[in-house]
C-alpha positions as CSV (number, residue, x, y, z in Angstrom):
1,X,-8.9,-65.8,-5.1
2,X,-8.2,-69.4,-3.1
3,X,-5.8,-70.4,-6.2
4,X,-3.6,-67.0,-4.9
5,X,-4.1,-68.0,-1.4
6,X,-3.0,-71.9,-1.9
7,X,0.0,-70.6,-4.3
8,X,1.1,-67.7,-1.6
9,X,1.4,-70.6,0.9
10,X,3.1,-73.1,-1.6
11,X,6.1,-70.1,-1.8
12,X,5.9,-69.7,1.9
13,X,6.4,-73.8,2.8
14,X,7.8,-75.3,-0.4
15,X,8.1,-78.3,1.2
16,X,4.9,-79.1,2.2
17,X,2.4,-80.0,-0.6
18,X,-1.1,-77.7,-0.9
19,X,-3.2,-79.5,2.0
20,X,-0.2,-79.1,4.4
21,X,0.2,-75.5,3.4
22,X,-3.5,-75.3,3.9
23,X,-3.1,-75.9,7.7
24,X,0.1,-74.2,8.0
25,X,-1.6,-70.9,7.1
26,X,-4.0,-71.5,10.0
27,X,-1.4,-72.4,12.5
28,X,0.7,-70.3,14.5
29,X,3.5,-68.6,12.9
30,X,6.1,-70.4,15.0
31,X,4.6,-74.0,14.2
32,X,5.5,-73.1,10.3
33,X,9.1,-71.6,11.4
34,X,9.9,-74.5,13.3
35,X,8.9,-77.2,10.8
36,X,10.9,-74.9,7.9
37,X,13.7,-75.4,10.1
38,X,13.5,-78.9,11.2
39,X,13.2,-79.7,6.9
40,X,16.3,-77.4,6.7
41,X,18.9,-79.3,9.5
42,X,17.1,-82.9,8.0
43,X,18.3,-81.3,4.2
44,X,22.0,-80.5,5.6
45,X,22.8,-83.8,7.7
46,X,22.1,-85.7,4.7
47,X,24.7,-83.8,2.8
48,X,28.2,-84.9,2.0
49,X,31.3,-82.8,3.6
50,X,32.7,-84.0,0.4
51,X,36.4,-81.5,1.5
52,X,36.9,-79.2,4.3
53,X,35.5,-76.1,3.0
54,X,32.0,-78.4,2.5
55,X,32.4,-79.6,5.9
56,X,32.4,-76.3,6.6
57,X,29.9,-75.0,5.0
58,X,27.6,-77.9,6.4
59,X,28.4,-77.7,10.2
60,X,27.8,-73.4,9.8
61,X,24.4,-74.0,8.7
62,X,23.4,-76.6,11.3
63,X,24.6,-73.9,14.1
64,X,23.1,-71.3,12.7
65,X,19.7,-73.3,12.4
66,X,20.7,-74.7,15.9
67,X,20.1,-78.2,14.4
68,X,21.0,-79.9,17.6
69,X,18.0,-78.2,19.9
70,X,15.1,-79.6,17.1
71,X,14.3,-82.4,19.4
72,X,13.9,-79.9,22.5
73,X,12.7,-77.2,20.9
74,X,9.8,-79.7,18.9
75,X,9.3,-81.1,22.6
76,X,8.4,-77.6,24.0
77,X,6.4,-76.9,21.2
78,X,4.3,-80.0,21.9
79,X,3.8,-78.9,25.5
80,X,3.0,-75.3,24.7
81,X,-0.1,-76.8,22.0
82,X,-0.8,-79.6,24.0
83,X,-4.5,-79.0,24.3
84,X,-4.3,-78.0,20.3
85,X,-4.7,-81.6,18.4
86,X,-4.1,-80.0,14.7
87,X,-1.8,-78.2,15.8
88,X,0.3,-81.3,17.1
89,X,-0.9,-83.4,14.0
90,X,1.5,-79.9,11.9
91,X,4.2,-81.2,14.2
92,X,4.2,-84.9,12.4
93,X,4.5,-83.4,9.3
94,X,7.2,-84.3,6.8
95,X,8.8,-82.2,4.1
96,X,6.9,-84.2,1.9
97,X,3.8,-82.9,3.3
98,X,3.1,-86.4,4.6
C-alpha cells in the first residue's frame, strides 16, 4: 500500500524525487501547485526562442503560468506559513528534489 502511495505522488510532482513527494503529500495543496509552477517558468526561461513562432510559444506559457509574479507570489507564501518551518523548508525545494 505505501509503494502506491509514494508512486501516486511521484505522478503528481515528477520533479521532485520520493522523499520530496513524501512531504508534498502532507503539505497544503497550494505549496505543491506553486512549486509545479515555479519548476514550469524555470523549464521555459531556459528554452531557446530558436524563430518567432518558438518565441511565441515560450513568452504564452510564461503568461499563462504568470512567470513574472513567482518571486511575489513565493514571498506571500512564506508569510502566509511563516509559523510552519516544513512547510517553508517545501519552498527551498528544487525540481531536483534537492
Amino acid at each position: 500500500m505505501l509503494a502506491v502511495t509514494m508512486l501516486a505522488a511521484q505522478l503528481t510532482y515528477p520533479m521532485f524525487d520520493v522523499g520530496a513527494n513524501r512531504r508534498l503529500t502532507k503539505a497544503p495543496r497550494e505549496i505543491g501547485d506553486f512549486l509545479e509552477r515555479r519548476a514550469e517558468c524555470e523549464h521555459w526561461a531556459g528554452e531557446e526562442p530558436y524563430d518567432k513562432a518558438r518565441g511565441r510559444e515560450i513568452a504564452r506559457a510564461e503568461t499563462e503560468l504568470r512567470c513574472d509574479k513567482v518571486d511575489v507570489d513565493e514571498a506571500g507564501l512564506r508569510r502566509r506559513h511563516r509559523g510552519q518551518p516544513a512547510v517553508l523548508k517545501l519552498l527551498d525545494l528544487q525540481p531536483d528534489g534537492g
